[in-house]
N, C-alpha and C positions, 0 to 999 in steps of 0.2 A: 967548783966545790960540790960534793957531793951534798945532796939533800937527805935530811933524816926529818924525815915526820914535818916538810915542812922549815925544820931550821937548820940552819948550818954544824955542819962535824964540830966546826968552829966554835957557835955558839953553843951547843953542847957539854964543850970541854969547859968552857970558862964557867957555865953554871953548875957542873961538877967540882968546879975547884972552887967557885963561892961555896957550895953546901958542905967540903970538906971543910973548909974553913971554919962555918958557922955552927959544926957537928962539933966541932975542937975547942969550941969557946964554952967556959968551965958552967956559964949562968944558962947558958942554951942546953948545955950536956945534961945538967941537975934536972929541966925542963922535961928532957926527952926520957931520963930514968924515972921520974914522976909518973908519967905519959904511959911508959910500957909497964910499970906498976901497976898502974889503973886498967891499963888492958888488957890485963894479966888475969886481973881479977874473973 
């Protein structure tokens, strides 16, 4: 397997599909629009 930064392509991929995941989730999403409201400002 190819190494990136130390971790796997592998591993990688699965913590890109957890943070889709967790970007999709409605309480986390309201979180992240708050978040860029504020750092908008």
């Amino acid at each position: 397997a190819q190494m990136f930064g130390g971790i796997s392509r592998e591993r990688v991929r699965q913590l890109e599909t957890q943070a889709i995941k967790r970007l999709k989730h409605p309480a986390r999403a309201k979180k992240l629009a708050e978040l860029r409201d504020y750092l908008e400002e």
